[in-house]
N, C-alpha and C positions, 0 to 999 in steps of 0.2 A: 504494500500500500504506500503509498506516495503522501508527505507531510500533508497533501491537502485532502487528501478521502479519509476517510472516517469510516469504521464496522458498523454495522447496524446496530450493536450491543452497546459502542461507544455511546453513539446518538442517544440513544434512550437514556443510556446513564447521564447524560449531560443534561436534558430536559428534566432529566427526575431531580439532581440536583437543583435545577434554577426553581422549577415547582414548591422544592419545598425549602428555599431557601437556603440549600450548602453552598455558601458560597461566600468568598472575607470583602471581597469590594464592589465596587461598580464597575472595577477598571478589570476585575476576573470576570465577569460575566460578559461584559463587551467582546470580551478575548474569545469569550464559552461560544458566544455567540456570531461573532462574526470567523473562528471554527466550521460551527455548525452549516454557516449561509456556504460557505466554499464549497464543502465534502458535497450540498445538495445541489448544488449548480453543477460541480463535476458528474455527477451521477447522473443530474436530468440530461448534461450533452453527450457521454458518453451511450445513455440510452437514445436520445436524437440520431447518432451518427449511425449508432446499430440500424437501426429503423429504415435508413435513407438506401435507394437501390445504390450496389457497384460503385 
């Protein structure tokens, strides 16, 4: 996996922390979450590119 994808067990851990609040800053969550936006944009393109003919 490459620093910007994320496992799908990650992902979940990372929303179950912001949920219930595991978290020491504003400045760790921003990080949790701007994480999370990457891994989901690389997954939806790499699903895009699957998708496309040849």
């Amino acid at each position: 996996m490459s620093a910007v994808e994320m496992s799908r067990t990650d992902a979940v851990a990372v929303v179950q922390r912001i949920m219930q609040a595991g978290y020491t800053s504003d400045d760790e969550i921003d990080g949790w979450l701007d994480r999370l936006d990457r891994a989901v944009l690389v997954s939806a393109d790499a699903a895009l590119r699957e998708s496309l003919p040849g």
